[in-house]
C-alpha positions as CSV (number, residue, x, y, z in Angstrom):
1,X,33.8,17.8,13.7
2,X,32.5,21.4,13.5
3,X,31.8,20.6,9.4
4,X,30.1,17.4,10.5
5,X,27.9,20.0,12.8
6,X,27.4,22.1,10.5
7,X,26.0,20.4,7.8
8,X,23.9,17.7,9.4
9,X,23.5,19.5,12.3
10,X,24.8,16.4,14.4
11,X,28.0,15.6,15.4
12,X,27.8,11.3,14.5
13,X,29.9,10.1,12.1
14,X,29.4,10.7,8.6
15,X,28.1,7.8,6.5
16,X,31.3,5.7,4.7
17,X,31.8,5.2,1.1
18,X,30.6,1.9,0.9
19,X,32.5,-1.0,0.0
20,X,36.6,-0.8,-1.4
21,X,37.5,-2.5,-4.2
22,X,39.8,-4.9,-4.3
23,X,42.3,-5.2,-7.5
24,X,42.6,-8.7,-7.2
25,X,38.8,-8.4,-9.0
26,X,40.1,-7.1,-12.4
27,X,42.7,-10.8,-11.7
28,X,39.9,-12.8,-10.7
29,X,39.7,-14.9,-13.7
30,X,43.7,-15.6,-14.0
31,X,43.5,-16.1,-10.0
32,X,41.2,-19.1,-10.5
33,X,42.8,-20.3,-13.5
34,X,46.1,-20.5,-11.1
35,X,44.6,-22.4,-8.5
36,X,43.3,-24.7,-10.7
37,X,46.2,-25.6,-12.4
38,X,48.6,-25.6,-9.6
39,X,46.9,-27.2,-6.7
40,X,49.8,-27.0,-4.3
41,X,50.4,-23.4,-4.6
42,X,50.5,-21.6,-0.8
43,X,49.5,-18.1,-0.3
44,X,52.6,-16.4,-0.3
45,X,53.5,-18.3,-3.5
46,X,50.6,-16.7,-5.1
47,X,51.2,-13.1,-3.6
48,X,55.0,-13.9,-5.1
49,X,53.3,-14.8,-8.8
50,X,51.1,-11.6,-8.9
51,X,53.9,-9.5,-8.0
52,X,56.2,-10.9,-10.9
53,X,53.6,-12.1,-13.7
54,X,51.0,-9.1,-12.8
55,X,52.7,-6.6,-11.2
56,X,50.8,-6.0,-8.6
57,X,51.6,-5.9,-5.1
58,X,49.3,-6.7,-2.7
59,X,48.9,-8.9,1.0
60,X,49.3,-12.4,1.8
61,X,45.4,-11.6,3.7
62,X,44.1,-9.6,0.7
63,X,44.9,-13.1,-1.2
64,X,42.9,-14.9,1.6
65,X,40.4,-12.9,1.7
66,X,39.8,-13.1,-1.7
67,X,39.7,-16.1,-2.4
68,X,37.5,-17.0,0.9
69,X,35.1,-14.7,-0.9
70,X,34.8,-17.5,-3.8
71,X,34.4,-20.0,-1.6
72,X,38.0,-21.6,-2.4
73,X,40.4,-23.3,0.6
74,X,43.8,-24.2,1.1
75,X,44.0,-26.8,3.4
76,X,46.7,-29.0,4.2
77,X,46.3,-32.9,2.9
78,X,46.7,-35.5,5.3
79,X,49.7,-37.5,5.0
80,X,49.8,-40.5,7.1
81,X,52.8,-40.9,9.3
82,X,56.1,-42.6,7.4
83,X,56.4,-46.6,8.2
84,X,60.2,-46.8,6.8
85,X,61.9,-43.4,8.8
86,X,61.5,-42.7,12.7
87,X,59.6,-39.7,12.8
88,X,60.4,-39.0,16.3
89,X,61.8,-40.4,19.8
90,X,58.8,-42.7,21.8
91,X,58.2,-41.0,24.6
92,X,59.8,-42.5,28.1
93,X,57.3,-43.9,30.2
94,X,56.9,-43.2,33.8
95,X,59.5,-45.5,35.6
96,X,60.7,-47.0,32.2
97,X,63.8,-45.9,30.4
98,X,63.8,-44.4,27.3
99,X,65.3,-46.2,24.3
100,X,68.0,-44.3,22.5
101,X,68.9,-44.9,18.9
């Protein structure tokens, strides 16, 4: 604090760096080009890949993040409910039994 004072002659903070690099940016191209060819891939699954294939170890977020930055999602599809397999018990209505199977 007393070098802060000294050479500014206030005691704010000093101005940061500006903004940290990411290394995923020097894999941007192979990131996308994994994405696009495996659509199913989850986020861990890709952390998993660059640690292996590009020796790089990095967050599941810092994965995230990145490719939030480009604008790219990974949502879960919709799958509709199974007609052949019982999913789950119904639910017992007030002053109704419940069926058991």
């Amino acid at each position: 604090m007393d070098q802060t004072l000294d050479a500014t002659g206030s005691i704010g903070a000093l101005p940061g760096t500006g903004h940290s690099r990411s290394p995923l940016k020097a894999r941007e191209q192979w990131l996308f080009d994994l994405v696009a060819t495996e659509l199913d891939l989850t986020l861990a699954e890709i952390r998993a890949r660059l640690r292996v294939e590009k020796k790089l170890k990095v967050g599941t977020t810092s994965v995230l993040r990145f490719y939030n930055c480009h604008e790219i999602t990974f949502k879960k599809r919709y799958t509709p409910p199974s007609r052949i397999v019982l999913m789950s018990l119904p639910r017992a209505r007030r002053g109704k039994p419940s069926r058991r199977l």
